[in-house]
C-alpha positions in Angstrom: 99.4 -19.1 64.6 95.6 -18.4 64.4 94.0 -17.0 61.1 91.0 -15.1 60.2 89.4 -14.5 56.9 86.8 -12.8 55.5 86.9 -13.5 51.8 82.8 -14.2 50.8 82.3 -10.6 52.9 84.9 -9.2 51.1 83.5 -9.8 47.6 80.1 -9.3 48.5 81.3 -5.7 49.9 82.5 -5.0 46.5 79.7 -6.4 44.6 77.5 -3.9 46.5 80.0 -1.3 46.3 80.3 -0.3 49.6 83.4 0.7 50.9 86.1 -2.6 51.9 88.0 -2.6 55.2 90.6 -5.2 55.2 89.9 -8.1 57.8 92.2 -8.5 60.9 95.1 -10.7 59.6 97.6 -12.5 62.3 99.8 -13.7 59.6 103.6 -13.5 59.2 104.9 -11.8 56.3 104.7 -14.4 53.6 101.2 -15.2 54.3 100.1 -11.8 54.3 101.4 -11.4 50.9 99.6 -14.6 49.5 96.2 -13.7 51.1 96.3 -10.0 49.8 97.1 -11.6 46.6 94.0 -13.7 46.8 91.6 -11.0 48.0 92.3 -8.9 45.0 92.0 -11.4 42.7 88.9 -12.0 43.5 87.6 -8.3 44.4 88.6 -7.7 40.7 86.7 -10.7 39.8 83.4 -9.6 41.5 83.3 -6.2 40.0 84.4 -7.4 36.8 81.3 -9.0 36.7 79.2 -6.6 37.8 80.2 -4.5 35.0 79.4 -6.5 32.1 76.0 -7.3 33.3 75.4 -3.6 33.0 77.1 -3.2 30.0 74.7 -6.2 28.5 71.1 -4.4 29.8 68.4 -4.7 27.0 67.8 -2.1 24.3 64.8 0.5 24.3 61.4 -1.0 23.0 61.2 -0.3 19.3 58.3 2.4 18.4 55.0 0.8 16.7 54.1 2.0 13.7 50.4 3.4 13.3 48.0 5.2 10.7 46.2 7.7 12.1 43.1 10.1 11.0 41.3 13.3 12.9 38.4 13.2 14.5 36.0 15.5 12.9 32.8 17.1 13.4 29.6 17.3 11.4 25.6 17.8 11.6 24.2 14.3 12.3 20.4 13.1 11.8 19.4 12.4 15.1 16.6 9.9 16.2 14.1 9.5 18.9 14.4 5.7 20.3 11.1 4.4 21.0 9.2 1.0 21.2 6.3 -0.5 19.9 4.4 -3.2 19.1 3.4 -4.7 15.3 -0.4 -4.8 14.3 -2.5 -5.5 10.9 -3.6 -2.7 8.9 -6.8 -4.4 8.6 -8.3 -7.0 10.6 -11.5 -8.3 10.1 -13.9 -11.1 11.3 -15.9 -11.7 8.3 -19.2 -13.3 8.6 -22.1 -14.6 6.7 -25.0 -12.1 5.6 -27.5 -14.9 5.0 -28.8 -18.2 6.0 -28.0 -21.4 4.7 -25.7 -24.7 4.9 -22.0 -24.7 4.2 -21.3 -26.5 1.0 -17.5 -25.5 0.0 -14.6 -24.1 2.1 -11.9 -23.1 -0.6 -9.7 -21.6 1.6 -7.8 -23.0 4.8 -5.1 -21.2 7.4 -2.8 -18.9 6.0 -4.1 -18.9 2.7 -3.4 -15.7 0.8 -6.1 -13.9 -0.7 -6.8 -11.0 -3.1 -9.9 -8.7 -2.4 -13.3 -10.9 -3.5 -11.9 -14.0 -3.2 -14.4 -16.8 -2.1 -13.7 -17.9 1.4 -16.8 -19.5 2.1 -19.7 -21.0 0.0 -23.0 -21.6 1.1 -26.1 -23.7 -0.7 -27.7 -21.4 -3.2 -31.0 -23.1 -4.3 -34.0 -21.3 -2.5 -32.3 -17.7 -3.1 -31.9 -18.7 -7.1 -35.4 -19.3 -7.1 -36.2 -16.3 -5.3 -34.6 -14.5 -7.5 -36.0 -15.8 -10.6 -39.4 -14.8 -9.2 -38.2 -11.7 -8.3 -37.1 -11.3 -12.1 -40.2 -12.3 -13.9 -42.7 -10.4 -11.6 -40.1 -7.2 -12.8 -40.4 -8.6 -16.6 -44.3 -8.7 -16.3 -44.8 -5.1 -15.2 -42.0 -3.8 -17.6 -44.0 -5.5 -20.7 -47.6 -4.2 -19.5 -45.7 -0.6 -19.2 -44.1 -0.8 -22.9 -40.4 -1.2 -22.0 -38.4 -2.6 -23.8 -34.7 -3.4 -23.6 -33.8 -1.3 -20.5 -35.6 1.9 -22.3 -36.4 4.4 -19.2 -40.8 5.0 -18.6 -42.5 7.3 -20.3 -45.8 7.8 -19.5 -47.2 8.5 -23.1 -45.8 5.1 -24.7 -47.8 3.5 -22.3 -50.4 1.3 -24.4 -53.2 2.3 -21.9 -52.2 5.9 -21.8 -51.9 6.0 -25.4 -55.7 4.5 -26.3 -57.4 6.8 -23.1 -55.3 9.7 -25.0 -56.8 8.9 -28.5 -60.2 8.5 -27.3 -60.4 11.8 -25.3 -59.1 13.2 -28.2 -61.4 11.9 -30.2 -64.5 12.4 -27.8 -62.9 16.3 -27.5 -63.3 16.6 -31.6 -66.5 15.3 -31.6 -67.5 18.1 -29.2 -66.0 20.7 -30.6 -67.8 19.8 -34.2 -71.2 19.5 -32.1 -70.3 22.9 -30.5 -70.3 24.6 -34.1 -74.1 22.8 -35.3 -74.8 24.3 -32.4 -74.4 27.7 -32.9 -75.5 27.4 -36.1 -78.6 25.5 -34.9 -78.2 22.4 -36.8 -78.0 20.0 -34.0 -80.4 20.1 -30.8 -79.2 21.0 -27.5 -80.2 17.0 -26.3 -77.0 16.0 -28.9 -74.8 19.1 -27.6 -74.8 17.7 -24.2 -74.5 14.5 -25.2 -71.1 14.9 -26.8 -70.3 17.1 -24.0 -70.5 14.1 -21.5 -68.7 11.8 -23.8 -65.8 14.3 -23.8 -65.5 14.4 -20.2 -65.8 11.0 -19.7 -62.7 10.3 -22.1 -60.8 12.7 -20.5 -61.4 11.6 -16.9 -60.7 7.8 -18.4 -57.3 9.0 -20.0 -56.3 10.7 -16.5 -57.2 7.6 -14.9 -55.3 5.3 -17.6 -52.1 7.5 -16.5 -52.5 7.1 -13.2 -52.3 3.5 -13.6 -49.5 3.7 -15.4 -47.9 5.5 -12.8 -48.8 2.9 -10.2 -47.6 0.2 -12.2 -44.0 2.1 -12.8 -44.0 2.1 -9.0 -44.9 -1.4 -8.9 -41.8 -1.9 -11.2 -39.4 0.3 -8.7 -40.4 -2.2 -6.4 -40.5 -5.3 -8.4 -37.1 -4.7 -9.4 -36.0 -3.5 -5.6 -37.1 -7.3 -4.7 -34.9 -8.4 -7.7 -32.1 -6.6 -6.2 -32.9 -7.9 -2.9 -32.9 -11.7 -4.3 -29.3 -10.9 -6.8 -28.0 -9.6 -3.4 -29.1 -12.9 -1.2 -27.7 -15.0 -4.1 -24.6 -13.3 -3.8 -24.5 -13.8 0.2 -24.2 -17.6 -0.4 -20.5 -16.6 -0.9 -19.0 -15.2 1.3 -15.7 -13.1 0.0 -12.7 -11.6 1.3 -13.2 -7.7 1.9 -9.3 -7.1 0.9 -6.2 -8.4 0.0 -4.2 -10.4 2.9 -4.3 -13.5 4.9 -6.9 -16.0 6.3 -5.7 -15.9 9.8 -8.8 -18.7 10.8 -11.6 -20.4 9.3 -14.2 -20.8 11.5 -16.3 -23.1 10.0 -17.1 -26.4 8.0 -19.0 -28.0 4.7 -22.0 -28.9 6.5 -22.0 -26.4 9.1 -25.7 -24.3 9.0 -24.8 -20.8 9.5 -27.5 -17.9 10.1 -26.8 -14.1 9.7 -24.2 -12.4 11.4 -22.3 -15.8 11.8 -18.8 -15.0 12.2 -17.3 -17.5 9.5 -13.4 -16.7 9.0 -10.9 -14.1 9.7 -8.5 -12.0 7.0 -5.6 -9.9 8.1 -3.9 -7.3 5.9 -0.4 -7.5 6.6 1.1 -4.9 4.2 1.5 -2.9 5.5 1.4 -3.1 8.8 0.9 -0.3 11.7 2.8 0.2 14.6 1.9 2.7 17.7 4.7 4.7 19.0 5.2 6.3 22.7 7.3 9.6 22.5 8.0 11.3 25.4 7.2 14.8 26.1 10.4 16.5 25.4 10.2 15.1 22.3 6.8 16.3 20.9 8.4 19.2 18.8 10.3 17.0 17.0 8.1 14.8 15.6 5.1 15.0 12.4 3.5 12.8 9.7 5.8 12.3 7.1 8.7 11.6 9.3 10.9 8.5 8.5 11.1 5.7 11.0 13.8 3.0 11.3 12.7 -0.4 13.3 14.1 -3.0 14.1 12.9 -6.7 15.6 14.2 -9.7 17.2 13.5 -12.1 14.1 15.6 -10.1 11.6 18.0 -8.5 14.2 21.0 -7.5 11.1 18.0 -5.8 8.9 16.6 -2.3 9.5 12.8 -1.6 8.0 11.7 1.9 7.0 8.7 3.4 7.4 6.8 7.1 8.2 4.8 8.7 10.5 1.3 8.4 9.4 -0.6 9.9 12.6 0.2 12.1 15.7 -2.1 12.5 18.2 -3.5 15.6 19.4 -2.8 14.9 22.7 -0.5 13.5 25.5 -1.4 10.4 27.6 -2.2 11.7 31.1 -0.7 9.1 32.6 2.4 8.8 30.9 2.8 12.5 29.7 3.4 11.0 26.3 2.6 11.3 22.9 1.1 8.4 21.1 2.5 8.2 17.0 1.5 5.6 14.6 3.4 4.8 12.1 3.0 2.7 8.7 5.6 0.0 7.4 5.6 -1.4 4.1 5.6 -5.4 4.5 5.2 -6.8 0.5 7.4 -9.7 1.3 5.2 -10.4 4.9 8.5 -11.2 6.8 7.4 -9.1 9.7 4.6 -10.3 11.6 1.5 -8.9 13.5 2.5 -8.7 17.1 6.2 -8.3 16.9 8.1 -6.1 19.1 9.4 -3.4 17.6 12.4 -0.8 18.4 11.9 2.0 16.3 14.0 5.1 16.1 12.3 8.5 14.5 14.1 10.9 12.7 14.0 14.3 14.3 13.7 17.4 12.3 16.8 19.2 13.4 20.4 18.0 12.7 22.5 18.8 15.5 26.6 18.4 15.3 28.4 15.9 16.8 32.4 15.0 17.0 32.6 11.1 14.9 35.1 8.4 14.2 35.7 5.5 12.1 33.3 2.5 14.3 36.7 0.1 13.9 38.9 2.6 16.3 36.7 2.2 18.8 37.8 -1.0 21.1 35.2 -2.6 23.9 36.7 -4.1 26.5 34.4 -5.1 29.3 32.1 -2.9 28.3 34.3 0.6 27.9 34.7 1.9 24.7 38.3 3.2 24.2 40.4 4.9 21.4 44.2 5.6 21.1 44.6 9.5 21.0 48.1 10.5 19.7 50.4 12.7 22.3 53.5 13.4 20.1 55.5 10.2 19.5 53.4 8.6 22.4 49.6 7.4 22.6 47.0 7.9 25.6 44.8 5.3 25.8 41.2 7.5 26.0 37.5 6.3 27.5 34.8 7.5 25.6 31.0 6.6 25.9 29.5 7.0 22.2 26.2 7.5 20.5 24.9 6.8 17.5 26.4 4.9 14.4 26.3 7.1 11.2 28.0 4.4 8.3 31.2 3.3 8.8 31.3 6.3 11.6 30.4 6.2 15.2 29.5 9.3 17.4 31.8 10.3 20.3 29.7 12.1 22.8 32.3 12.4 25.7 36.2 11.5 25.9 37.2 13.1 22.9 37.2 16.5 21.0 37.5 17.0 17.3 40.4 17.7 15.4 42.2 15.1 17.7 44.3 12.2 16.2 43.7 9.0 17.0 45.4 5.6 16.0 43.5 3.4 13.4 46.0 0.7 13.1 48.2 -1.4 14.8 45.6 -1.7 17.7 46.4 -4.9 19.3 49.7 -4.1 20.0 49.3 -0.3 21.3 49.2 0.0 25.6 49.1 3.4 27.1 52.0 5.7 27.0 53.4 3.4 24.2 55.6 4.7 21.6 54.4 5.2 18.4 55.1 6.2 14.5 53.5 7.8 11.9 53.1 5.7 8.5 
């Protein structure tokens, strides 16, 4: 008696749920029973077990719960970005304006000074001197004219002027007495023209005696032009600072002989400070003096520094087609520097709207900005590109419209399509 079973294709038949033929049995009666007993049982096995791993499939994910907020719309400042470079307001190789030898350097590099201050000294004996000269020769002519204590020339308190005056007066009374006698013939024609010619003689000697005078005043103008000249000189044997700021060099040494026009240290101003601008053409409307102007630079990249439009030019660049702007930034601390590299951004004159959203909605990844925008009970994961950061808001220029709701919590755990509930 031969047998052939089937069992394993049996159960697999039924784990699959395709439909079972029974396999070819050559078996008597009693064997027939006990294999058709042991197929069922264990086609009821194999099903049985399919069911309950069906029955024991995992729940539904459980909905993340979010706060959300609308994105809204409102007029924003808007600014041109430009760049520019850092300069001194002021910056000036000062140099000596007279001869002489170096004798004191009070000053060294870096060393902040006010307007005046003494950066160089220079030996002061031979213009002292000159200038005491210069002084007396002035005193001297002021005594022979009369003045006294500063008092401005008058001709007729000159001593000379006033003794030629009194003796052509006198002369001139003496005349005019012989001129009577005369008439009345008391005195002889001889004395007459006698007194005549000592009239005119005092008057020509009192016109002279004022037109001494008036040389020696001139005299004085120049006398006390050379006194100038020498107070002047001494005062060129220190050489000062033209304005407040910083000695960016010293160019010289004590014993160093330096002649005019010797260039003897350098002084920046460096508050504030100016920076030039390039606009571009399409710009140009947009921008005036008195225009604020953010900048930033690479030393202090978390700060922002304000300043304004001081210039515009007149005209574009024709190279560039571009407008050149300067601009003036206040520096009392001196952290920024001349010749730092400034990005600056200008504030144009109109406010245009734009749609924003809180700047913490906003996730990079690999250099995408994305937001969660609410669909019903499910979120769509949205790419944006954004502009310009307004606060705690950040400008969405494409990807989303306002009046939109998008998720601000529960970030980390959102994925598109995921399902979501409201707080």
């Amino acid at each position: 008696m031969s047998v052939r079973l089937f069992l394993p294709t049996a159960v697999w038949r039924c784990r699959s749920r395709q439909p079972w033929t029974a396999p070819l049995l050559s078996l008597d009666t009693r064997a027939r029973t006990c294999v058709s007993a042991l197929l069922v049982a264990g086609v009821a096995a194999g099903c049985g077990s399919s069911a309950k791993t069906r029955s024991e499939a995992a729940p539904a994910a459980a909905a993340v719960t979010v706060d959300v907020t609308d994105a809204i719309e409102q007029p924003i400042a808007r600014f041109i970005r430009v760049t520019g470079t850092l300069t001194a307001q002021e910056d000036a190789e000062v140099a000596a304006e007279t001869s002489g030898r170096v004798v004191a350097t009070p000053v060294e590099l870096g060393t902040r000074v006010a307007a005046g201050a003494e950066l160089v000294r220079l030996a002061a004996t031979e213009t002292e001197a000159q200038l005491k000269e210069a002084e007396a020769n002035a005193a001297q002519i002021e005594a022979r004219l009369g003045l006294r204590d500063g008092s401005p020339f008058t001709m007729d308190r000159v001593p000379e002027v006033v003794n030629a005056k009194a003796s052509a007066d006198l002369a001139q009374t003496e005349f005019d007495r012989i001129r009577t006698l005369l008439d009345q013939k008391v005195v002889s024609q001889a004395e007459y023209d006698q007194r005549r010619t000592q009239a005119d003689a005092a008057r020509q000697q009192y016109e002279i005696a004022r037109n001494a005078a008036e040389q020696q005043f001139q005299a004085l103008q120049a006398a006390r032009a050379r006194v100038t000249l020498a107070r002047k000189a001494l005062a060129d044997t220190v050489v000062r600072a033209p304005f407040d700021g910083i000695v960016g060099q010293r160019l010289v040494s004590i014993g160093d002989y330096v002649t005019r026009g010797t260039k003897v240290a350098t002084v920046v101003r460096a508050n504030p400070l100016r920076v030039e601008l390039t606009v571009p053409e399409q710009f140009v409307s947009e921008v005036a003096p008195g225009r604020p102007v953010l900048l930033q630079v690479d030393a202090y990249r978390d700060r922002t520094f304000t300043g304004q439009v001081r210039y515009v030019s007149p005209a574009l660049r024709a190279d560039s087609r571009a407008l050149m702007v300067e601009a003036v930034v206040p520096n009392p601390a001196g952290e920024l520097k001349p010749g730092f590299f400034a990005t600056a951004q200008i504030e144009q004159a109109q406010h245009k709207p734009g749609v924003l959203v809180p700047s913490a909605v906003v996730q990079v990844v690999s250099g995408t900005s994305r937001v969660f925008v609410l669909k019903g009970d499910r979120v769509e994961e949205r790419i944006i590109t954004t502009g310009q950061t307004v606060g705690d808001l950040i400008e969405v220029t494409s990807g989303l419209k306002k009046g939109e709701t998008i998720a601000t919590t529960s970030l980390g755990q959102l994925v598109d399509g995921a399902l979501v509930a409201r707080r």
